[in-house]
C-alpha positions as CSV (number, residue, x, y, z in Angstrom):
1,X,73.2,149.6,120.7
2,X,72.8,146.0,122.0
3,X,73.4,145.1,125.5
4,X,75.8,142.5,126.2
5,X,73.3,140.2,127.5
6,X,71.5,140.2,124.2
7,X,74.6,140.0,122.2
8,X,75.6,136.9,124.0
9,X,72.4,135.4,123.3
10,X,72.8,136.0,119.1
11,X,76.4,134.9,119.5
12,X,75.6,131.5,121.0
13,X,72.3,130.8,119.2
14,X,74.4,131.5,116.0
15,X,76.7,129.0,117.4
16,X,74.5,126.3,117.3
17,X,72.9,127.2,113.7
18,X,76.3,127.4,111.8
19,X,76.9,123.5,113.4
20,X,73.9,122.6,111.0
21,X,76.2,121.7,108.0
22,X,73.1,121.1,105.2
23,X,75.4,118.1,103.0
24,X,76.3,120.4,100.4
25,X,78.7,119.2,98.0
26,X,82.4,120.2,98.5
27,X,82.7,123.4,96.5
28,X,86.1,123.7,94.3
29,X,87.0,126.5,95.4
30,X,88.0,125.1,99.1
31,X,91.1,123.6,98.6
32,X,92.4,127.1,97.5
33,X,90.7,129.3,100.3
34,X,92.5,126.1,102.8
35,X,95.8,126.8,101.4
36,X,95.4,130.7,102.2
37,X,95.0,129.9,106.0
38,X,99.1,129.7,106.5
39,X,99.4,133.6,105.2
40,X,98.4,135.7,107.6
41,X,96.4,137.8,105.1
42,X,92.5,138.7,105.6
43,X,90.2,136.0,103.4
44,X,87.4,138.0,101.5
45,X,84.5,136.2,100.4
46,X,82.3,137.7,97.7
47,X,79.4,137.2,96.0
48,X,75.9,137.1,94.9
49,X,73.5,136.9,97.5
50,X,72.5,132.8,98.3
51,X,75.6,131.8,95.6
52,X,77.4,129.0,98.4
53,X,79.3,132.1,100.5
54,X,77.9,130.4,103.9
55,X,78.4,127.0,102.8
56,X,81.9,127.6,102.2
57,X,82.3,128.9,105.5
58,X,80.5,125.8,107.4
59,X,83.3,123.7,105.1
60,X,86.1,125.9,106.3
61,X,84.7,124.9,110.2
62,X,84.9,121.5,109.5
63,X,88.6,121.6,108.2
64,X,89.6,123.9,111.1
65,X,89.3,124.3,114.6
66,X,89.4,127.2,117.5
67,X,87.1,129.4,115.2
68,X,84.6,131.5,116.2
69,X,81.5,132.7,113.8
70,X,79.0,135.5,113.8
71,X,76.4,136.5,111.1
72,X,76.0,140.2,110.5
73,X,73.1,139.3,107.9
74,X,71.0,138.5,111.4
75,X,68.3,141.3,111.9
76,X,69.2,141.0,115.6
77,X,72.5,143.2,114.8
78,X,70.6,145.9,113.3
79,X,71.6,148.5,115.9
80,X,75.0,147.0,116.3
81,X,77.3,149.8,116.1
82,X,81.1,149.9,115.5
83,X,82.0,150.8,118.6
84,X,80.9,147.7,120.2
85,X,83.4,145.3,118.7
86,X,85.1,144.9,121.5
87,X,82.5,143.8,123.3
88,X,81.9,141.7,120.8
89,X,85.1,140.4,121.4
90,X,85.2,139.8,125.0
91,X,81.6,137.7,124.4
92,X,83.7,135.4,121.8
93,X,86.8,135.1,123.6
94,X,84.6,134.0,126.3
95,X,82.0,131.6,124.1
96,X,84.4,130.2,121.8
97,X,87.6,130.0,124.5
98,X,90.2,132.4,123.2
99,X,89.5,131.8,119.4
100,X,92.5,132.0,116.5
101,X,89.8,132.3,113.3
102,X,87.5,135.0,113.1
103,X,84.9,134.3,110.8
104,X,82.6,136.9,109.6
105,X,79.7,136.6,107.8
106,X,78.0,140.0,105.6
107,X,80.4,142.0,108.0
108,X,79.9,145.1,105.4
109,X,76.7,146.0,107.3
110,X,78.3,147.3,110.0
111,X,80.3,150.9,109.0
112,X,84.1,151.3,110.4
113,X,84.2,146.9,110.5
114,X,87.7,147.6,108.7
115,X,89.4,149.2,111.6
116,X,88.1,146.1,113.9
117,X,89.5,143.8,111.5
118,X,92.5,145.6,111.0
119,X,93.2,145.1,114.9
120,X,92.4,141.7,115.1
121,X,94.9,141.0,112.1
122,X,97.6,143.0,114.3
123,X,96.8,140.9,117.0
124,X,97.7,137.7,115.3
125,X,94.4,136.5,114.3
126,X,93.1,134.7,111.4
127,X,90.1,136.4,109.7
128,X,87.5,135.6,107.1
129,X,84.8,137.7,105.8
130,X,82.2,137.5,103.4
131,X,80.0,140.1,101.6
132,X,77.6,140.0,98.7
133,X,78.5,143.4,97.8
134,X,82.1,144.4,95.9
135,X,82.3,147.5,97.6
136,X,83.5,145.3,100.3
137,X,86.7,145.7,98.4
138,X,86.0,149.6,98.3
139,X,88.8,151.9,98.5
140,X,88.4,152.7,101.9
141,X,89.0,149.2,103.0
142,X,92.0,148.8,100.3
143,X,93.4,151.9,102.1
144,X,93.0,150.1,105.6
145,X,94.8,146.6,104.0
146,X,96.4,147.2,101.6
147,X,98.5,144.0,100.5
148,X,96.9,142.4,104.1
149,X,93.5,140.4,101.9
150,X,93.3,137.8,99.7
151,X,89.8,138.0,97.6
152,X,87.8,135.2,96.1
153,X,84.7,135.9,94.4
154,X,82.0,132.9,94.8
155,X,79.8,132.1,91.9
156,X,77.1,129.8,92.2
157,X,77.5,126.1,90.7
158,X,80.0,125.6,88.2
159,X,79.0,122.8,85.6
160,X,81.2,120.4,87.3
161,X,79.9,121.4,91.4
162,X,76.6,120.8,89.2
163,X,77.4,117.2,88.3
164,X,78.2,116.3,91.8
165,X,75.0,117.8,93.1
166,X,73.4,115.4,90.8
167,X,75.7,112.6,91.4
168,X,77.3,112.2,88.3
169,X,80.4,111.0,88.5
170,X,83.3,112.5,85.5
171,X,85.3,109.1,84.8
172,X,88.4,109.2,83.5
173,X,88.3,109.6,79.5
174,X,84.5,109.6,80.1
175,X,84.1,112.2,76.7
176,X,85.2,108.7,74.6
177,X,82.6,106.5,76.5
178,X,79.4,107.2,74.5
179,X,76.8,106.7,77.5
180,X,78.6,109.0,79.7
181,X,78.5,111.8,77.4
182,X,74.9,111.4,76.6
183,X,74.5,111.7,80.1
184,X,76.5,115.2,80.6
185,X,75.0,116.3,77.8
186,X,71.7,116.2,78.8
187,X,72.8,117.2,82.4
188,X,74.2,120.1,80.5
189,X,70.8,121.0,79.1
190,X,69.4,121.0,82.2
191,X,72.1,123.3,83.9
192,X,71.9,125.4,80.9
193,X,68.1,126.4,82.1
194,X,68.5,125.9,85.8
195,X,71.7,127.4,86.4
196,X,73.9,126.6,89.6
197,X,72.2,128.8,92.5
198,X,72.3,125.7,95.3
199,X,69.1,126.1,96.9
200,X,67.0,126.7,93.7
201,X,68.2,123.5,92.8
202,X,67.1,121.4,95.6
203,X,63.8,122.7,95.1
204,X,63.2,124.3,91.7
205,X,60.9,126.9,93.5
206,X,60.4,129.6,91.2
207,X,59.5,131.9,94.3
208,X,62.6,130.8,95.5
209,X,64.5,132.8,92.7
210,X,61.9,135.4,93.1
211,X,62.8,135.4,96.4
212,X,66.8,136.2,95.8
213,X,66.1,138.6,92.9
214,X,64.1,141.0,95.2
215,X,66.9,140.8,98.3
216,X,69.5,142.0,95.4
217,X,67.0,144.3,94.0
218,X,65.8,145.9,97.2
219,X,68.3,145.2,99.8
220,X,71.9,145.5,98.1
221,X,70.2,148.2,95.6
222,X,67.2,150.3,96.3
223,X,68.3,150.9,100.2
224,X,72.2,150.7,100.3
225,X,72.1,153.3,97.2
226,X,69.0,155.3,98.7
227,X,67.8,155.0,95.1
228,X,64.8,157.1,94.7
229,X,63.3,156.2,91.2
230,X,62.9,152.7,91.7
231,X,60.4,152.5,88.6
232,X,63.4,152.8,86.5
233,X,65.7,150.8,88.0
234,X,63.5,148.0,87.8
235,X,62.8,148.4,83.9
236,X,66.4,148.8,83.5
237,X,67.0,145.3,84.5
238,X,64.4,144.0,82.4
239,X,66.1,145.8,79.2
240,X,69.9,144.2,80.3
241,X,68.3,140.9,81.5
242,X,66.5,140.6,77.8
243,X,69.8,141.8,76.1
244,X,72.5,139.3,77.4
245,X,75.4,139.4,75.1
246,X,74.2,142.4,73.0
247,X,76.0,145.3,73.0
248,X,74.8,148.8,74.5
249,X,75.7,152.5,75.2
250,X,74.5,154.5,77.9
251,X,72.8,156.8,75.7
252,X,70.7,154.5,74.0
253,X,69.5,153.2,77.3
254,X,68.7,156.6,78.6
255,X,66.6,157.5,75.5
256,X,64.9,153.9,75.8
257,X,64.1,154.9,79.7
258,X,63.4,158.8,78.8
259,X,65.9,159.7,80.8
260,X,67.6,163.4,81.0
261,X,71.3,162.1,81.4
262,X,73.2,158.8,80.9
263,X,75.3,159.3,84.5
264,X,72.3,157.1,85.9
265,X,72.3,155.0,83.5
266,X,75.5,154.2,84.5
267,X,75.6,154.5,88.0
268,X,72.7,152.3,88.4
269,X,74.4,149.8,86.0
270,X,77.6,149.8,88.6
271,X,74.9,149.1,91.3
272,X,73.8,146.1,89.9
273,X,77.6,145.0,89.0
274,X,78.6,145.4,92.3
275,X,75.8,143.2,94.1
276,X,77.1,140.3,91.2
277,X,73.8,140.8,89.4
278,X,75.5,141.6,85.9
279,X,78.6,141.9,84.8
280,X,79.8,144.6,82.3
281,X,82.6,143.9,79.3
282,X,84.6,146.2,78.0
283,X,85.6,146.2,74.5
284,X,89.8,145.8,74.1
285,X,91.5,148.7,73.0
286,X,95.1,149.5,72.9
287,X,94.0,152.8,74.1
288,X,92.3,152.9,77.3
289,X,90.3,156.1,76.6
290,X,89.0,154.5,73.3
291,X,88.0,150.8,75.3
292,X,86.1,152.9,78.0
293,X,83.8,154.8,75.3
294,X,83.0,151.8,73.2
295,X,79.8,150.3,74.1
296,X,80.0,147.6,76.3
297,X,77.9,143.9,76.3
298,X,76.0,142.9,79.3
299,X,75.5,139.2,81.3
300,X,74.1,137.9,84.1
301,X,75.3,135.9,87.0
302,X,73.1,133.0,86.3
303,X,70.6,131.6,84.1
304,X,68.1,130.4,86.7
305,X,67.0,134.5,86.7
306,X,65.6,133.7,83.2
307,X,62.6,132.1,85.4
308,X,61.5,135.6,86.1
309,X,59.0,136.9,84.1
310,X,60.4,139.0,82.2
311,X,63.7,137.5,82.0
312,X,62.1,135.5,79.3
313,X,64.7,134.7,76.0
314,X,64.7,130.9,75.2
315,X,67.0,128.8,77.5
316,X,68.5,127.2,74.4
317,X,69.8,130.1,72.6
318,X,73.3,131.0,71.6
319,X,72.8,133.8,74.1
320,X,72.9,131.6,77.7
321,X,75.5,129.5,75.7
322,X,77.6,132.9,75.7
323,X,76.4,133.9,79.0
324,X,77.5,130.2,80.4
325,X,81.2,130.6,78.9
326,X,81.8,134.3,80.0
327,X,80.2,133.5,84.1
328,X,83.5,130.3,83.5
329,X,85.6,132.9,82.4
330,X,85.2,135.2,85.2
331,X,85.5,131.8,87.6
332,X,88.6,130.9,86.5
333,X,90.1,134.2,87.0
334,X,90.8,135.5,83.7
335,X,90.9,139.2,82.4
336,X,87.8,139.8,79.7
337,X,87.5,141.5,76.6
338,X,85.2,141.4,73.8
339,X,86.6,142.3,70.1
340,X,85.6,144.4,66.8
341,X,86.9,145.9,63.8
342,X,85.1,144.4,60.8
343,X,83.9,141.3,62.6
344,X,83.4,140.8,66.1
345,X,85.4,138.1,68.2
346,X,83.1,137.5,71.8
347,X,86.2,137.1,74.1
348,X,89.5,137.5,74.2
349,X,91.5,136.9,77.2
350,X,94.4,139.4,78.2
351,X,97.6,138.0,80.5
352,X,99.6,141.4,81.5
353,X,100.2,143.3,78.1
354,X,99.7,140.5,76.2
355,X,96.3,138.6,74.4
356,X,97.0,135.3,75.1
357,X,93.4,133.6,73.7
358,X,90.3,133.6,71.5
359,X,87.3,132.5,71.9
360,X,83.8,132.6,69.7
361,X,80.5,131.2,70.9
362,X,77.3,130.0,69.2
363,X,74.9,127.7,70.0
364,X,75.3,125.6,66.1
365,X,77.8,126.4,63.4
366,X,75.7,126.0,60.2
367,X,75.5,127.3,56.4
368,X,74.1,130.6,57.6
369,X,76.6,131.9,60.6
370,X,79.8,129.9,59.9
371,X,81.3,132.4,57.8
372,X,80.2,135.0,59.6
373,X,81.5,133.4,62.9
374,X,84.5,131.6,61.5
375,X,85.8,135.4,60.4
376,X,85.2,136.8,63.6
377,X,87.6,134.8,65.0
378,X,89.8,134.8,62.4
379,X,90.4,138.7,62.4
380,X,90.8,138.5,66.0
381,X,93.5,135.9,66.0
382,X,95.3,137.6,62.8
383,X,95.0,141.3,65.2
384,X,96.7,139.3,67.9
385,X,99.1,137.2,66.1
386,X,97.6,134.1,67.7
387,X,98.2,130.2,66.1
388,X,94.6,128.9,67.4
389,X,91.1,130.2,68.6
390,X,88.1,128.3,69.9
391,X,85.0,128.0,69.2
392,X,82.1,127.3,71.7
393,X,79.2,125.3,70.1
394,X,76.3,122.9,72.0
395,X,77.4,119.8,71.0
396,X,79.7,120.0,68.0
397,X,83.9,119.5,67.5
398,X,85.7,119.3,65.0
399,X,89.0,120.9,64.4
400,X,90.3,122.8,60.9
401,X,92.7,125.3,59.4
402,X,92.0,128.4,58.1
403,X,93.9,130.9,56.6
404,X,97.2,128.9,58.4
405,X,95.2,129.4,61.7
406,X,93.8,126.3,63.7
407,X,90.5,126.4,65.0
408,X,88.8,124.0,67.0
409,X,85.4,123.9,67.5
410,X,84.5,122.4,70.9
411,X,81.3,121.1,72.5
412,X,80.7,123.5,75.6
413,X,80.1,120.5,78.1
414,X,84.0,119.4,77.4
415,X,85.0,122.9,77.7
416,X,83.3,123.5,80.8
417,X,84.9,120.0,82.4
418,X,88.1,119.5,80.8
419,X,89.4,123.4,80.9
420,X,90.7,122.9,77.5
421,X,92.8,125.8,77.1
């Protein structure tokens, strides 16, 4: 419990941090979250720990007025308990004069927050919340508000939020002006290794990252799960971290840990996914049963985590290429597949029952993979009677027709900033 004296204190000290806005560039997603604010449906923010969530809520501030803020994430609301909302309340009502926007950030500490927010929706209230967990979104929540939230997940960086951290400006028709695309080439290289996490990137502080990958590890992990074996949670990341893109089963994982069962295997695994430290992909399967017992490939939320030891494959391989295109694909919203029969097709993108696109990624088409990629794609585009597939190289393009299918072959830098679809 926290005495109201204290908890005024926090409130108003917090008051005066969150004025503090640090510059960062506008992030993309904003103008969408800013349209939200005439429905009068809760605003979930989610996402890896130290991705932008915070920033995006100082941006919201300075587009809006009669808001009030508090920061769960502060050690000073340890013993804050559920049943002192309202007191809570009274002390904002009173700090912030009769607030409209709630603003909440890592509210998922605090057990029973739902039936607060709940209230304060039926009041009439704007809210936002934030949490670098996805059981935010767990089922007791959804039970609570159900059609009442509108979730955005918050990456870090795109390529494009990249370029204007590093003031590069995208002209128009800047991929025909040679100069320009030397220069987001070569800003692509470097994005490729250092990956988007904002703070890393004023810095380049190893420790930094270091720092972030043992929060996830420890704090949204090891204590939230009570996980007891930590020795083998910890080498499991290092066998996903050094397979991105390859496939796996549970099995194999639990004989490479000397494991009794694969249930941890997987449970950890959905651990990890839900603090937005990996991401799972299915294979697509008409049947469902048959898609859930195929292996499944792993990624990771950014590259920077390759600065870990440990996390150690080149950072110009085909495999952060992939890794790169799937984190875009997930940003922009679409539903993820991988495909295989003979050949295997690296995504494919379903839109309600229907594939709608394919998609193969290496880091060079040469002598020795072009068939081998070129049929990948093929098959899958045959399988889903599609006219054209992609594929995803470094720096090449060109566009044929095989087997009376087009393909274009796109450098991922124009990809990434022109959404070619």
């Amino acid at each position: 419990m926290i005495d109201i004296k204290n908890l005024r204190i926090i409130v108003l000290k917090q008051k005066e941090e969150i004025k503090k806005l640090d510059g960062t560039i506008r992030r993309d997603v904003l103008d969408e979250i800013l349209n939200w604010f005439n429905d009068n449906r809760v605003i979930i923010l989610t996402g890896i720990r130290r991705c932008g969530k915070s920033t995006i809520l100082r941006q919201i501030m300075k587009n809006k007025d009669n808001y009030c803020y508090v920061n769960f994430e502060d050690e000073r609301f340890l013993d804050f308990k559920a049943q002192e909302f309202e007191k809570l309340n009274e002390i904002l009502i009173e700090i912030y004069n009769n607030p409209k926007i709630y603003i909440f950030d890592e509210i998922q500490n605090i057990e029973k927050f739902e039936t607060f927010v709940r209230r304060l929706q039926d009041e009439g209230k704007k809210i936002i919340i934030t949490g670098s967990n996805a059981s935010l979104l767990s089922k007791e929540f959804g039970t609570r508000l159900t059609g009442r939230y509108k979730p955005f997940e918050i990456f870090p960086f795109s390529f494009s939020e990249f370029l204007k951290f590093k003031g590069i400006e995208v002209e128009k028709d800047w991929s025909y002006k040679i100069r320009k695309r030397v220069e987001i080439k070569k800003a692509f290289n470097e994005y490729l290794e250092s990956g988007g996490f904002p703070e890393y990137l004023k810095t380049e502080d190893k420790e930094y990252i270091k720092d972030v990958f043992e929060n996830i590890l420890y704090k949204d992990v090891i204590a939230r799960y009570a996980i007891k074996k930590q020795r083998v949670i910890k080498e499991l990341i290092s066998i996903l971290a050094t397979n991105i893109s390859s496939t796996f089963t549970y099995n194999s994982i639990k004989t490479t840990l000397n494991l009794g069962n694969s249930i941890t295997v997987k449970e950890y695994i959905s651990y990890l996914a839900n603090s937005y430290f990996f991401f799972e992909l299915s294979k697509f399967d008409f049947s469902l049963r048959k898609s859930l017992n195929s292996p499944k490939k792993i990624y990771i939320i950014d590259t920077a985590f390759n600065k870990i030891t440990g996390f150690n494959f080149s950072p110009n391989t085909g495999k952060n290429l992939e890794n790169v295109v799937y984190i875009e694909l997930k940003r922009r919203k679409n539903e993820v597949y991988y495909f295989t029969e003979k050949n295997e097709c690296d995504f494919i993108i379903k839109d309600g029952a229907k594939i709608r696109k394919a998609i193969q990624v290496c880091y060079e088409l040469n002598k020795e993979n072009r068939d081998r990629e070129v049929k990948g794609l093929l098959e899958a585009l045959e399988k889903f009677n599609l006219k054209e597939g992609f594929i995803i190289t470094n720096e090449q393009e060109e566009e044929f027709k095989q087997e009376k299918k087009k393909i274009k072959v796109v450098p991922i830098w124009k990809w990434l900033l022109e959404k070619i679809e």
